[in-house]
KEKOL-207177 format. One record per atom (N, C-alpha, C): x, y, z; residue in one letter. Coordinates in steps of 0.1 Angstrom, whole numbers, plus 5000, padded with zeros to 4 digits. Each point is the difference from the previous one (the first is absolute). Example, Ala and Ser with C-alpha at 12.3 -4.5 7.8 and 13.67 -1.06 7.14 Angstrom:
REM residues 2
513249435078a499150125000a500950125000a499650114993s500950115000s499250115008s
This chain:
REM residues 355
855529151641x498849925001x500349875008x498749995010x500349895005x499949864995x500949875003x500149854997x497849965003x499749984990x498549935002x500249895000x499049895004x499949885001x498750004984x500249924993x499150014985x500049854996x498150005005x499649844994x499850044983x500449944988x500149994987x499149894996x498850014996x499649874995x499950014986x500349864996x500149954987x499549914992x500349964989x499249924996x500149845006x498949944999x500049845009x500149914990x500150054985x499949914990x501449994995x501150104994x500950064997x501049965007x500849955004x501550085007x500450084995x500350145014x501150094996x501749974996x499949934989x501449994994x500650004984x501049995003x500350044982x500049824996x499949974990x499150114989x498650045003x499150145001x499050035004x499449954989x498549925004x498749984999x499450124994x500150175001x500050074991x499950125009x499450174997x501050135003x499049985019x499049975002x500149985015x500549975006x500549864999x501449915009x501450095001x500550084984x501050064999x499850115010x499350115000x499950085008x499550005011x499749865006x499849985014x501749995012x500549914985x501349995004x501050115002x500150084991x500350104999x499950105012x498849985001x499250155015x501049925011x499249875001x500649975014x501750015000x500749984988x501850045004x499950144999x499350094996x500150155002x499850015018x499149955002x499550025011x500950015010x500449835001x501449975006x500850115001x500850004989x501050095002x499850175010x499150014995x499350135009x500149975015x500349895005x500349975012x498649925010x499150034989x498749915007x499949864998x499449955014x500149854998x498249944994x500449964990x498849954993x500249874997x498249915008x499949865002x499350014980x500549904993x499250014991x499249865001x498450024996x499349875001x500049954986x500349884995x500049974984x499949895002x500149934983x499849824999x501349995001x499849835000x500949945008x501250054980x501449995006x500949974990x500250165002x499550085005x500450144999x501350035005x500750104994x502050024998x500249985023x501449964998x500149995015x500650075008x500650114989x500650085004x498950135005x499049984996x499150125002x499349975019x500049895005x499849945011x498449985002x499549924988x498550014993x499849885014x498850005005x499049925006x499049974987x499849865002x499249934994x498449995001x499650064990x498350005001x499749895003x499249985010x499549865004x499249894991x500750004982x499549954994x499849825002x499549975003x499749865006x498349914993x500149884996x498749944997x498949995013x498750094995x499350005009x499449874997x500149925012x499349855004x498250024999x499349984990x498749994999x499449894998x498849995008x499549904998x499049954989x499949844996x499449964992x498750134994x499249995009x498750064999x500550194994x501250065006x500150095002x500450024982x500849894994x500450044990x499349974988x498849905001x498949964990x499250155003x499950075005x499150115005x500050094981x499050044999x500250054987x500350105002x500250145013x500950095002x501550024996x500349854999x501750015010x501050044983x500750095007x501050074985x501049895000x500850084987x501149954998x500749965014x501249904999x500949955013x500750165000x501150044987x500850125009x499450125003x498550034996x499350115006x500049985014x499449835004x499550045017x501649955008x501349974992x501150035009x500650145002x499550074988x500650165003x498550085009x499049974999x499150005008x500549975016x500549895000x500349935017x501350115004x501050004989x501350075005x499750135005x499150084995x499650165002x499250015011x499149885002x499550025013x500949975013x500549914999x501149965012x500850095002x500550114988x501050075003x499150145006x499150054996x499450125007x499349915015x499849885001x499750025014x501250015009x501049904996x501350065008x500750145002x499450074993x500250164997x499250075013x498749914995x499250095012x500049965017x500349894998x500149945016x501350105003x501450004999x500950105003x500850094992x499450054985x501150024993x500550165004x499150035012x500050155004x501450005006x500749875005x501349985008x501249974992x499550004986x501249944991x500350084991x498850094997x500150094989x499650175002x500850074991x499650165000x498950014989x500049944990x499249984986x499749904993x499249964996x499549904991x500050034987x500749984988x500050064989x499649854989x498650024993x499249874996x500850084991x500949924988x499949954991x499749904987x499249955009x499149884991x498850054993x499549894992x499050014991x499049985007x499849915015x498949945006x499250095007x498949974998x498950035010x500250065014x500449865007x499850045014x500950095010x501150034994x500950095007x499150125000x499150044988x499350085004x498850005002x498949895005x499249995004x499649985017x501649935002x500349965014x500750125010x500550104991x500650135003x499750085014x498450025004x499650015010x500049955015x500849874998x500249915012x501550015004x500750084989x501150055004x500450125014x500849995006x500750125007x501050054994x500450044989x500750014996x499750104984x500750084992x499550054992x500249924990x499449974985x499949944990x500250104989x500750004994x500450034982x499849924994x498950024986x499949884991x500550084986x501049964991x500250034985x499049934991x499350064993x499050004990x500949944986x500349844995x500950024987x499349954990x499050015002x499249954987x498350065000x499550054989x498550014997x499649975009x498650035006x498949945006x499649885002x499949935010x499849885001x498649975009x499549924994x498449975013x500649975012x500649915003x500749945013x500450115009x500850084993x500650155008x498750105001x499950034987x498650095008x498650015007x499949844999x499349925012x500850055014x501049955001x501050045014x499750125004x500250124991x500050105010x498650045001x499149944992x498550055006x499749895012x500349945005x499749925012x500450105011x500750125001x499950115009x498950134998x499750035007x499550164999x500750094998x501150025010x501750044995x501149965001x500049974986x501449895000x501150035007x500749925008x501350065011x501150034993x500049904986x501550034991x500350144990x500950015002x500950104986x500449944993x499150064986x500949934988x500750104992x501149944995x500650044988x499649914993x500150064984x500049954989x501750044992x500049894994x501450024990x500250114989x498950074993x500150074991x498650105004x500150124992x498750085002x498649904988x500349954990x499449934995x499049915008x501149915009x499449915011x499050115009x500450075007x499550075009x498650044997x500150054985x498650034994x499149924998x500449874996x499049854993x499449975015x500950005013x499550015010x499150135011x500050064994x499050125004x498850035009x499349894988x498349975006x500549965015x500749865007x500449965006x500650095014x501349994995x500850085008x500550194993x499450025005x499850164995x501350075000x500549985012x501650045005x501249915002x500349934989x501349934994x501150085002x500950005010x501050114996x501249914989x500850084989x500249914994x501550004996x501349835007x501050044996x500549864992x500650084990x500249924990x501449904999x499349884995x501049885002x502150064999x500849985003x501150075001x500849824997x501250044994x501049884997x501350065000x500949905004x501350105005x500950004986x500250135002x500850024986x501450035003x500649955011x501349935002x499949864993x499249914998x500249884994x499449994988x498950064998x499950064987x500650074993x500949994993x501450134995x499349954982x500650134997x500050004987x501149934992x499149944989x501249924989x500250044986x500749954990x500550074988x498550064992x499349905002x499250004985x500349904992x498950014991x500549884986x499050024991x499849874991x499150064991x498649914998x499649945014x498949944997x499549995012x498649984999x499150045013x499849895013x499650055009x499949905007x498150035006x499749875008x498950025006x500149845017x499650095010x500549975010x498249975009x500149895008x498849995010x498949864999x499049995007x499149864999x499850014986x500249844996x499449984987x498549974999x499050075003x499150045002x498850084988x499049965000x499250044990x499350175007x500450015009x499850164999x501450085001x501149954999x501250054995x500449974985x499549984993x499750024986x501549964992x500749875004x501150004994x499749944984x499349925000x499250014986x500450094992x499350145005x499750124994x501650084991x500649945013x501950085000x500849934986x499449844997x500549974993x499850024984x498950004999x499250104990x500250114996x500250095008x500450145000x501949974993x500749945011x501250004995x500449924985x498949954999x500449924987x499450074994x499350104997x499350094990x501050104995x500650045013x501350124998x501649974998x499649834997x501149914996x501450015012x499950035007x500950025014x499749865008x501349955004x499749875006x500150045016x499449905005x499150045014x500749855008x500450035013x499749895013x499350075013x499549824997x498850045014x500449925012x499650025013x500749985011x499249975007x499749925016x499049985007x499549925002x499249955012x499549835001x498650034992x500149854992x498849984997x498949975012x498750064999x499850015011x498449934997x499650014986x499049934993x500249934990x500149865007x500349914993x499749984986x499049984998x499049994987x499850164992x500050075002x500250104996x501250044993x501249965007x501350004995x499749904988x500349924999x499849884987x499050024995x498850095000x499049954990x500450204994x499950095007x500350114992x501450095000x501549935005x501050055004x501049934990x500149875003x501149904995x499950004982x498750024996x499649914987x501150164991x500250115006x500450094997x501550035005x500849925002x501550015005x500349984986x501150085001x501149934991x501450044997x500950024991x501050105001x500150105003x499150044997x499950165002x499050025012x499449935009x499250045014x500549875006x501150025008x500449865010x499550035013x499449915008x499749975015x501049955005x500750095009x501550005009x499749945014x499049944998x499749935016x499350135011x500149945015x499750115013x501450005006x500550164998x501250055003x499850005014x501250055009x499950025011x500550105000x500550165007x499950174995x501350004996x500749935005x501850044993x499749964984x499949864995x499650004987x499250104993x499050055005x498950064994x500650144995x500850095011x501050115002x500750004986x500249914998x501150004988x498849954989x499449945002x499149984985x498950155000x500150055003x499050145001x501050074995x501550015008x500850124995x500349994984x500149844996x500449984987x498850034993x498950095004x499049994984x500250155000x499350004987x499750154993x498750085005x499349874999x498750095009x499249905007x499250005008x499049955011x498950024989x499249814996x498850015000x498849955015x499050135003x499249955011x498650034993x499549865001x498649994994x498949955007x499450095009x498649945010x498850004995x499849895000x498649964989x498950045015x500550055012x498650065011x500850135006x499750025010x500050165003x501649955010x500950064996x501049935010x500050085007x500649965014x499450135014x500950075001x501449974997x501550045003x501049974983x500849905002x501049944991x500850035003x500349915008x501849995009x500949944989x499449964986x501149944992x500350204993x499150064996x500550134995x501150075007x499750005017x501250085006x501049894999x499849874998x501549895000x500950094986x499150004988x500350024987x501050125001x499450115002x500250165005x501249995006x500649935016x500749975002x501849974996x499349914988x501149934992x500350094990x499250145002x500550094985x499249974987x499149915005x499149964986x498950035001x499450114986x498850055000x499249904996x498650065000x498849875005x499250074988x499549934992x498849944991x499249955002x498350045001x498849905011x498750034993x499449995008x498350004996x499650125012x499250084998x499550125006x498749935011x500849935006x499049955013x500350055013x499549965009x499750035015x501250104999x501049985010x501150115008x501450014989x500049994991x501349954992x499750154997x499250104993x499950094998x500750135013x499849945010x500350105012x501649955005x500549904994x501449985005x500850024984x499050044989x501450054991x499750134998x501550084993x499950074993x500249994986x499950114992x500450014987x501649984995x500650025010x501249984998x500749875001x499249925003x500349855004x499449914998x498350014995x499749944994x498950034990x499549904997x498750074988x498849845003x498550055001x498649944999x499649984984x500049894997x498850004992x498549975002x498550024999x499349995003x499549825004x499750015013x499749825005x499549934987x501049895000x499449914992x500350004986x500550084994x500550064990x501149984995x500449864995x501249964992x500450034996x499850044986x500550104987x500750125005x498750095014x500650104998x501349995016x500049915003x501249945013x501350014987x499949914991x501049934994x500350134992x499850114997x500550154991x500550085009x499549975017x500950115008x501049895003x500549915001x501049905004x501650104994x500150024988x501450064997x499750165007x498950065002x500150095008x500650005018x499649905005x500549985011x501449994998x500449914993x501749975000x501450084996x498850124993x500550135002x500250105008x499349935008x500250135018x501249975007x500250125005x501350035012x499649895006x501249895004x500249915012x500150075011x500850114999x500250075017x498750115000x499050084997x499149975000x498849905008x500349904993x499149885008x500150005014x501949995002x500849965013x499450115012x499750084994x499850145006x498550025007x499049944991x498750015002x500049865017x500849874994x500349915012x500050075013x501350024997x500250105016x499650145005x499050044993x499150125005x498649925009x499549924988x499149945004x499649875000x500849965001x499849775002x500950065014x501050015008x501049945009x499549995008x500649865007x499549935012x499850095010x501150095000x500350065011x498750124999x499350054994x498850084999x498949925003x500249874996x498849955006x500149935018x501449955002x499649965017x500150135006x500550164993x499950105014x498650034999x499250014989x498750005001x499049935012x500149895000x499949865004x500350035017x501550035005x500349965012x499350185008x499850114991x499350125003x498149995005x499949914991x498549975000x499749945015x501249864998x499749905012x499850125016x501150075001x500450135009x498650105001x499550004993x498650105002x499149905003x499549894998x498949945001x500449955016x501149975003x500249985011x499650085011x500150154996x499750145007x498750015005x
């Protein structure tokens, strides 16, 4: 296969760096060093602070200069809406004035609008990844075409379907993490739970559950909602549920490998759960809630669902999970999480759309 030229866009909010902001930033980073290595040179677009080893260009995150009148206007958003607003435009018009001389592919990884709204003004082909539910903003975007110019993938068939009505033909490849650095660890005898401290990641829920089943639990990850964290997270720590801070993946590697089982609790339809193949990875079966894609990345052999939402009955399969084959889990990783299945996907796709 030949060396492509691959524009990666990213998030303008986020830096792509460790410690990740949460499983988008990871697996942005991730693709683009798969990528690399594959021998292709990929410009990645991100916010400023993104890793430097990856050879990230800086989203043109900058304060848009408004005037008095412009900002008393009762339209005018939030300030970091219309700076990631300014960055996504400046960056597809530089796309479109020459990006036909710079690049083989444009691969939108972002959450924003206009990579695919603006898609059309390209010379160049556009891939956009689908990583979350429906969004008005996004499916506004691609009805501003008649026929939209982009291919999307979605992360899971879950995703692909929620998006349907929309984009009918998602083809779909699933988040991948390298399980060279993900290795499996001993085990132990207490759970862990990994990701944004977030009220639709339900760490709440984890602690509950694990204190039900009397199994002590650490949780891991930037708090990412302030108030949320302290009004329904903190008031519930204690010896037995400690908050281990936001790891960066070497730490996390080893605090994953040392539990007995992975609690994952999505209080909304999660599209993927790059923390389950992290989990899976480390040899540690997963324990969750029967939401979005978590159902399509386990098996029975590695993990077990209790019904969403459902504490009591989370907290009865908990010593069930910690009973499963660790190699097992390791197994289910590298069939279907590895990075390497997801950039050959990825650098195959780029190769046909080019055609």
């Amino acid at each position: 296969m030949s060396s492509l030229r691959i524009a990666l866009i990213a998030s303008a909010r986020f830096p792509i760096a460790e410690p990740f902001a949460g499983g988008l930033e990871a697996h942005t980073w991730a693709l683009a060093h798969a990528l690399h290595r594959r021998g292709h040179r990929v410009q990645l677009f991100a916010a400023p602070g993104s890793d430097p080893a990856l050879g990230a260009r800086e989203l043109p995150v900058s304060t848009v200069i408004l005037s008095a009148a412009a900002r008393s206007d009762s339209s005018m958003p939030r300030g970091t809406w219309m700076q990631e607003h300014h960055a996504y435009l400046r960056l597809m018009l530089d796309l479109a004035r020459h990006g036909e001389h710079r690049f083989d592919i444009v691969h939108n990884n972002s959450l924003h609008y206009l990579p695919i709204a603006m898609a059309s003004a390209l010379r160049v082909p556009v891939i956009t990844t689908l990583h979350t539910p429906p969004t008005p903003w996004l499916e506004s975007a691609i009805q501003t075409h008649e026929a939209c110019p982009v291919t999307f993938t979605a992360v899971s068939e879950f995703t692909a379907s929620a998006w349907k009505a929309t984009v009918p033909a998602a083809r779909v490849v699933h988040n991948g993490i390298d399980t060279d650095f993900w290795r499996p660890g001993p085990g132990g005898d207490g759970l862990v739970w990994s990701g944004r401290l977030v009220r639709e990641k339900g760490p709440h829920l984890a602690i509950q559950a694990a204190r039900t089943a009397r199994v002590p639990l650490k949780l891991a990850g930037p708090v990412a909602d302030r108030s949320y964290f302290e009004e329904q997270v903190e008031p519930l720590l204690g010896d037995d549920a400690q908050y281990v801070g936001h790891l960066d993946r070497r730490r996390l590697v080893e605090l994953l490998g040392a539990a007995g089982a992975a609690l994952v609790t999505p209080s909304w339809d999660e599209p993927y759960g790059l923390v389950v193949a992290e989990a899976l990875a480390c040899g540690t079966p997963v324990c969750g809630f029967d939401r979005g894609a978590l159902a399509e990345i386990l098996t029975s052999d590695c993990g077990v669902l209790a019904p969403a939402g459902d504490v009591e009955a989370l907290a009865r399969l908990i010593p069930v999970a910690m009973g499963l084959d660790r190699r097992a889990a390791r197994r289910r990783a590298e069939r279907f999480c590895s990075l390497d299945r997801t950039a050959d996907a990825y650098t195959a796709l780029y190769e046909e759309v080019m055609r």
